[in-house]
DSSP file (Angstrom, degrees, kcal/mol; ACC not computed):
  #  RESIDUE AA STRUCTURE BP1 BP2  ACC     N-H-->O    O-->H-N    N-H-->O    O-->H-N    TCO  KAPPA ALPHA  PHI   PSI    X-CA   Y-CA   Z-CA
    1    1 A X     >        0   0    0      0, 0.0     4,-0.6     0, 0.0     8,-0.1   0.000 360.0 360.0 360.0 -41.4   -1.0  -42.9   40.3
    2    2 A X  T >4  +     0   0    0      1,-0.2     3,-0.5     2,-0.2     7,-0.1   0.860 360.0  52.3 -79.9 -39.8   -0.9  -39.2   39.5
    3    3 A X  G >4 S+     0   0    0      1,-0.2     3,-0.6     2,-0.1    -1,-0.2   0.907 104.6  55.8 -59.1 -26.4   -2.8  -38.0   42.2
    4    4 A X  G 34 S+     0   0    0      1,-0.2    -2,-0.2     2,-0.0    -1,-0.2   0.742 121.2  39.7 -77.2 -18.8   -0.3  -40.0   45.0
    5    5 A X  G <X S+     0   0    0     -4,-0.6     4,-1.1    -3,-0.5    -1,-0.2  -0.316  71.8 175.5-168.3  89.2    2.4  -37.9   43.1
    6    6 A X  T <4 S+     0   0    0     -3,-0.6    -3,-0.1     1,-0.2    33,-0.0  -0.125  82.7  18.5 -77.8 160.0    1.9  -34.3   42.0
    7    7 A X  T  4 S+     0   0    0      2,-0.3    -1,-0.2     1,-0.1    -2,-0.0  -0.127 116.1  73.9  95.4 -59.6    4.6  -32.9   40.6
    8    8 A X  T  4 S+     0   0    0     -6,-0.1     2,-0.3     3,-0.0    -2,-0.1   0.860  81.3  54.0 -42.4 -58.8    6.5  -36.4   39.8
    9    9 A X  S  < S+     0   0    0     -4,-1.1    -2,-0.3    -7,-0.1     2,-0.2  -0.676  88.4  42.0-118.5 141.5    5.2  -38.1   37.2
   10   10 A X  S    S-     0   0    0     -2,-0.3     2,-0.3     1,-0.1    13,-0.2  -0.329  81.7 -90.9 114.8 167.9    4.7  -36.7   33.8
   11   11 A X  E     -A   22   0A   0     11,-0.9    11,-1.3    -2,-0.2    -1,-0.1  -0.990  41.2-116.7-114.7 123.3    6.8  -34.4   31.5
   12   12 A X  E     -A   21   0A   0      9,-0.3     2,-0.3    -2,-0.3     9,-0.3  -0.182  28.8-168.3 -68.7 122.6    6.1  -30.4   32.0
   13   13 A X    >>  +     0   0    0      7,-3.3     4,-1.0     1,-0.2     3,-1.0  -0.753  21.6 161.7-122.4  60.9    4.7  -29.4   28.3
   14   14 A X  T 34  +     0   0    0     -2,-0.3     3,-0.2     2,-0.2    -1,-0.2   0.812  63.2  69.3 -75.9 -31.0    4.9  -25.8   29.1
   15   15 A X  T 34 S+     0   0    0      1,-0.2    -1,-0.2    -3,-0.1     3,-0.1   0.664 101.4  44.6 -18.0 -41.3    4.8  -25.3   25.0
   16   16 A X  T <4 S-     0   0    0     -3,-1.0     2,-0.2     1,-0.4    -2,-0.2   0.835 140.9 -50.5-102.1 -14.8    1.6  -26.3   25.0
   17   17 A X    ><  -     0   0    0     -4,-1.0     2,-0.9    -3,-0.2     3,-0.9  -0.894  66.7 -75.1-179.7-165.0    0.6  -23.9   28.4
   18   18 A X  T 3  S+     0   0    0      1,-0.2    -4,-0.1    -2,-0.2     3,-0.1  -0.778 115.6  21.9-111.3 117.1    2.0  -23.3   31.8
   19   19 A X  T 3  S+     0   0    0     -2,-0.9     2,-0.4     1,-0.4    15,-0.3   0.607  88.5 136.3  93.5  19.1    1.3  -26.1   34.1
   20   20 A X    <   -     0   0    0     -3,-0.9    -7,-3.3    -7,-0.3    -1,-0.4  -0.849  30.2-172.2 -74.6 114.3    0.7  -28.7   31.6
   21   21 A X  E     -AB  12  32A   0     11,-2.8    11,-1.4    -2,-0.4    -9,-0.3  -0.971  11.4-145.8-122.4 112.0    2.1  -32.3   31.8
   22   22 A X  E     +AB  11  31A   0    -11,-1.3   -11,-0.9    -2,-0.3     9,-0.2  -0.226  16.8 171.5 -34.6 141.4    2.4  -35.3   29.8
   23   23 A X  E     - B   0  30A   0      7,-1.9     7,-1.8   -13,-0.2     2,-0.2  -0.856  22.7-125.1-142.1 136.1    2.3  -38.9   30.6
   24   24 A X  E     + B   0  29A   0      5,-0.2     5,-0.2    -2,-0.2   -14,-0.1  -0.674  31.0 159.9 -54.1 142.4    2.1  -42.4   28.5
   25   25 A X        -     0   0    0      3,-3.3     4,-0.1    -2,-0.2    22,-0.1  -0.559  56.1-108.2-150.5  80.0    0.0  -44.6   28.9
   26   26 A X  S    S+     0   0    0      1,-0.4    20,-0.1    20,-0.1     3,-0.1   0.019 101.7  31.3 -59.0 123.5    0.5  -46.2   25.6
   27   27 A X  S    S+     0   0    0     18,-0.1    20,-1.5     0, 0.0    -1,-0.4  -0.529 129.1  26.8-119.3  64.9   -1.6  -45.9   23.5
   28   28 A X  E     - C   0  46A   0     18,-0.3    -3,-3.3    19,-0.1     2,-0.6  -0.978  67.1-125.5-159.3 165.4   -2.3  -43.1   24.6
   29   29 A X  E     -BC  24  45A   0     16,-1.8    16,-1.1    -2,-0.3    -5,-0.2  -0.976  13.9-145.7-144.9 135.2   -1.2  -39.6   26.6
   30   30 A X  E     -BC  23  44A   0     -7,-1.8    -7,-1.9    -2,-0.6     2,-0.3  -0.499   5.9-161.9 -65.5 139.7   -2.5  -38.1   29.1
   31   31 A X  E     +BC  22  43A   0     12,-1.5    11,-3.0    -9,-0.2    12,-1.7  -0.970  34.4 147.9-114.8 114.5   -2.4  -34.3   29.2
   32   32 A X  E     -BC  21  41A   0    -11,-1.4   -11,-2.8    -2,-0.3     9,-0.2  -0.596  27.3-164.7-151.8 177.1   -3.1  -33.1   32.9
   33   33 A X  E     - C   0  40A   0      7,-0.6     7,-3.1   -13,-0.2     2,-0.5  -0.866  22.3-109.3-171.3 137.0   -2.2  -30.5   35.3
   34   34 A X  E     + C   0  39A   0    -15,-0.3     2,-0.2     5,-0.2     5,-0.2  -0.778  32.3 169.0 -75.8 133.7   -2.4  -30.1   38.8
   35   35 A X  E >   - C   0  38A   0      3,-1.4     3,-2.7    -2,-0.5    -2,-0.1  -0.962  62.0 -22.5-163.3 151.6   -4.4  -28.0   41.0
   36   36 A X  T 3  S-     0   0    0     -2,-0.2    -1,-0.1     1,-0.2     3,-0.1   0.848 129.6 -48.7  11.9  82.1   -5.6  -27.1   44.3
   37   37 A X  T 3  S+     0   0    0      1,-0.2    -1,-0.2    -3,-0.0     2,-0.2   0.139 119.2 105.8   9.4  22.8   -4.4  -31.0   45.0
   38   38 A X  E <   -C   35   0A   0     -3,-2.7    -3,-1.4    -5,-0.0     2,-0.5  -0.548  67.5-129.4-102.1 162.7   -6.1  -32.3   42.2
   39   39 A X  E     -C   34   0A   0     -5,-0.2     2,-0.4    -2,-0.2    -5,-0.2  -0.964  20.4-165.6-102.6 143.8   -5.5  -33.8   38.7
   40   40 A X  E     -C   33   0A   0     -7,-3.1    -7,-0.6    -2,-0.5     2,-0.1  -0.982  15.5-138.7-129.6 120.7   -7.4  -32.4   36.3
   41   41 A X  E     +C   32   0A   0     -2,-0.4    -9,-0.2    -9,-0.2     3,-0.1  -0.320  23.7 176.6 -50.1 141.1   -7.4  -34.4   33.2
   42   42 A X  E     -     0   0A   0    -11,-3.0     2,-0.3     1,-0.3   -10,-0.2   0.543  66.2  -4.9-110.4 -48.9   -7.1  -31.9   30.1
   43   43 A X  E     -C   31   0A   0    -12,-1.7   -12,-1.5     2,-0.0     2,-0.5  -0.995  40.3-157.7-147.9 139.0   -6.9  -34.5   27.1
   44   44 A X  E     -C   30   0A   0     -2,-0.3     2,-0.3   -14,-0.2   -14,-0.2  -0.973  36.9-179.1-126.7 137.4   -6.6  -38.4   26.6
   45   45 A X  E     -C   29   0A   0    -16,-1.1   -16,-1.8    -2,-0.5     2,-0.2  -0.967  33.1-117.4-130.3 117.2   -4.9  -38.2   22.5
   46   46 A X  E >   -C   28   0A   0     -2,-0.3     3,-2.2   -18,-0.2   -18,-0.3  -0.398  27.6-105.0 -31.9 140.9   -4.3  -41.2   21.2
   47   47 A X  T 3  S+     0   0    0    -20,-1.5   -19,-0.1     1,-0.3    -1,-0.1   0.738 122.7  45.6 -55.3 -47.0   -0.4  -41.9   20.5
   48   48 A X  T 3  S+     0   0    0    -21,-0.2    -1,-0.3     2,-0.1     2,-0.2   0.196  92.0 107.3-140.8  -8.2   -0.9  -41.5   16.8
   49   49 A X  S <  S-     0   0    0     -3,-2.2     2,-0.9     1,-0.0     3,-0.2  -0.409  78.6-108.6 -70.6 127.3   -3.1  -38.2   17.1
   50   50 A X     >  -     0   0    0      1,-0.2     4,-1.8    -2,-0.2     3,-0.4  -0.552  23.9-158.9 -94.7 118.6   -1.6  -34.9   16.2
   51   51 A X  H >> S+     0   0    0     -2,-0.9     4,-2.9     1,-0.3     3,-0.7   0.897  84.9  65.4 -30.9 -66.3   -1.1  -32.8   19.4
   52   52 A X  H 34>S+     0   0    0      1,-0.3     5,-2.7     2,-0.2    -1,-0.3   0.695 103.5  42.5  -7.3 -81.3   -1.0  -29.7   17.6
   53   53 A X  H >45S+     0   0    0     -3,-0.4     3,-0.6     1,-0.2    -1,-0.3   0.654 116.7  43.0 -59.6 -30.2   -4.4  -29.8   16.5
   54   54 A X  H <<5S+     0   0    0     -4,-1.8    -1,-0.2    -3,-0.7    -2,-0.2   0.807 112.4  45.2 -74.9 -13.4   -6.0  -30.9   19.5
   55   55 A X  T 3<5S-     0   0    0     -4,-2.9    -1,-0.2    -5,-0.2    -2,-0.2   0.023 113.6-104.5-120.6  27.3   -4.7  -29.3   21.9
   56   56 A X  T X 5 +     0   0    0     -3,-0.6     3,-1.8    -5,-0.2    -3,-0.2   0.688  53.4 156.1  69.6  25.8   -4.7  -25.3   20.1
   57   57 A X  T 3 <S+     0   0    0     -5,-2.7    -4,-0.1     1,-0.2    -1,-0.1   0.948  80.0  53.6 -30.6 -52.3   -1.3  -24.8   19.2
   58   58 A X  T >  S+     0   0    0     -6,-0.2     3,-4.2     2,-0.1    -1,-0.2   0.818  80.1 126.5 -50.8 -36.8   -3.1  -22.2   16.4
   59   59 A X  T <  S+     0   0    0     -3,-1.8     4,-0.1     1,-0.3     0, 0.0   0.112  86.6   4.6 -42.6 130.1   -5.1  -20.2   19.5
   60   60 A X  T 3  S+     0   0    0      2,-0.5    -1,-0.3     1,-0.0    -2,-0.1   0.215 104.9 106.4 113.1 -15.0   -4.3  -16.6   19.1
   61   61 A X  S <  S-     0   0    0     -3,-4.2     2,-0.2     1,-0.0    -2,-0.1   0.865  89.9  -7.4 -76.8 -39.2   -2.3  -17.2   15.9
   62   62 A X        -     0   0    0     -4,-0.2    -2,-0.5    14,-0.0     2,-0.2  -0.808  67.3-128.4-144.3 156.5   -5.0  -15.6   13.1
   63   63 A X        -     0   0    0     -2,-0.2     2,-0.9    -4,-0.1    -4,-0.0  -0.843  31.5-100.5-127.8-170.9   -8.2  -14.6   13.4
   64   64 A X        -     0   0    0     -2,-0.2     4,-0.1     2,-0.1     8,-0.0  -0.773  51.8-131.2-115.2 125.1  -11.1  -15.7   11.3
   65   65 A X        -     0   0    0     -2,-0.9    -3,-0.0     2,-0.2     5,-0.0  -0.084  22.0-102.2 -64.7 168.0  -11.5  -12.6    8.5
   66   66 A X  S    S+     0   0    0      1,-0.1     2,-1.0     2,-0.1    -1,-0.1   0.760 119.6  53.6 -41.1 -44.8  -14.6  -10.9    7.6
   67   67 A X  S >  S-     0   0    0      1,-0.2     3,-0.5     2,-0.1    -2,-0.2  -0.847  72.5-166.3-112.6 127.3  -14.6  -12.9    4.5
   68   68 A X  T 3  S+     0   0    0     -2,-1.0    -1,-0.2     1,-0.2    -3,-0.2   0.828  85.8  65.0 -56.9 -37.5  -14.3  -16.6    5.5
   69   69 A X  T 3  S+     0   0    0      3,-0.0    -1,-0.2     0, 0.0     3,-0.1   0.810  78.0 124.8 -56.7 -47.0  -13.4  -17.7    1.9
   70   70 A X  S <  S-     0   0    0     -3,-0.5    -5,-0.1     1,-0.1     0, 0.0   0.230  75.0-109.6  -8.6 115.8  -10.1  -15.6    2.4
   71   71 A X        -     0   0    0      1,-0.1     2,-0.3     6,-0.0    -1,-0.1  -0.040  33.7-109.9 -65.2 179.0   -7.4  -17.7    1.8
   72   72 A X        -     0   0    0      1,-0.1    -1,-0.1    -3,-0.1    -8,-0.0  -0.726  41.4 -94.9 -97.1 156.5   -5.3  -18.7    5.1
   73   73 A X     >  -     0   0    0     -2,-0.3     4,-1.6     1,-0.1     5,-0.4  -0.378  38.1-111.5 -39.6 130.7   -1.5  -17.1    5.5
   74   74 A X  H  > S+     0   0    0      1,-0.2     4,-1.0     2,-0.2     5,-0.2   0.850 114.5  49.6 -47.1 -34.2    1.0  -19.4    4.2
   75   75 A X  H  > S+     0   0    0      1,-0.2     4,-2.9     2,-0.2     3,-0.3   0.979 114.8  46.3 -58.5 -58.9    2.7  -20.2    7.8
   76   76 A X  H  > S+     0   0    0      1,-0.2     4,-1.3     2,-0.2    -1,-0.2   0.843 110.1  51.2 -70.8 -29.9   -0.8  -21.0    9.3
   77   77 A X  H  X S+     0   0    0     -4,-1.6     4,-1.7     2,-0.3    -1,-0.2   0.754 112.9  54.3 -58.2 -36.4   -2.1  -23.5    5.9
   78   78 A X  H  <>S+     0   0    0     -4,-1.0     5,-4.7    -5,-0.4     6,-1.0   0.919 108.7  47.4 -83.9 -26.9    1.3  -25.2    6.8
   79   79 A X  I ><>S+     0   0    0     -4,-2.9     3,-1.4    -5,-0.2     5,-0.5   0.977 111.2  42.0 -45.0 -60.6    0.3  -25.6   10.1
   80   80 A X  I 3<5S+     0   0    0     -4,-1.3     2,-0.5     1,-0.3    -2,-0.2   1.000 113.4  60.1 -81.5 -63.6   -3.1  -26.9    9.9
   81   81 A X  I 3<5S-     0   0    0     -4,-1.7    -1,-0.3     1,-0.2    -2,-0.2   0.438 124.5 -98.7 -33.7  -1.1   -1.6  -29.2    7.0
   82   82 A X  I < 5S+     0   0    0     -3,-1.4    -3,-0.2    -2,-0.5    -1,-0.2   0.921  87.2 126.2  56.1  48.4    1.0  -30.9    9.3
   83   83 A X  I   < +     0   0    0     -5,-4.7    -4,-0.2    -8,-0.2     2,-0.2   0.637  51.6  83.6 -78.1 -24.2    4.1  -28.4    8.0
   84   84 A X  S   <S-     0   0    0     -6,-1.0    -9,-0.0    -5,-0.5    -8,-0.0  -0.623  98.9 -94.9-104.0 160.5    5.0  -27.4   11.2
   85   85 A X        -     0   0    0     -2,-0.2     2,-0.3     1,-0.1    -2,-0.1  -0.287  35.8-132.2 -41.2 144.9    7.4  -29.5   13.5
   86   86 A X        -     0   0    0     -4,-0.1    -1,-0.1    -3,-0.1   -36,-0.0  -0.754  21.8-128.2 -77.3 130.7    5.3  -31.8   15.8
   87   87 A X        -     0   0    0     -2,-0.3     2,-0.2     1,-0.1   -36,-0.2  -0.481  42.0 -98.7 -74.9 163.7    6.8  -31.3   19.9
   88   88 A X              0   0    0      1,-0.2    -1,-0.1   -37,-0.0     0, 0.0  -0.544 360.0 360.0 -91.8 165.4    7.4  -34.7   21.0
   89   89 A X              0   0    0     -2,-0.2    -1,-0.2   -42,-0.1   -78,-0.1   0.493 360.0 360.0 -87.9 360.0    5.0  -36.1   23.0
């Protein structure tokens, strides 16, 4: 069904990168993308699964200090901890 109709189907999750699409297929979502006329599957999440974390919200946010033990920044702790808004899926 997603290959017969790129472009169509799905909702464009450019939040999470550019050329990223959602679908249900409860219980679960698909995270796909098209290219050179293909789908390329990215992630299957279960419904109940927190996007965030699978899918790298964090990349690029911190890096991991010289001393590992180093506590995290408050913003990024609230992150990992499910502080920050979830996008809907």
């Amino acid at each position: 069904m997603l290959a017969e109709t790129p472009g169509e189907i799905g909702t464009v999750r450019s939040e999470i990168l550019e050329g990223v699409r959602s679908f249900p297929a409860p219980p679960y979502v698909l995270f796909f993308r098209y290219s050179n006329g293909e789908v390329q599957v990215a992630r299957v999440l279960h419904e109940r699964q927190d996007v965030r974390r699978h899918l790298g919200f964090l990349t690029g946010r911190f890096e991991v200090p010289d001393n590992f033990d180093a506590p995290l920044p408050e913003d990024v702790l609230a992150d990992f901890e499910g502080g920050a808004d979830e996008p809907d899926r």
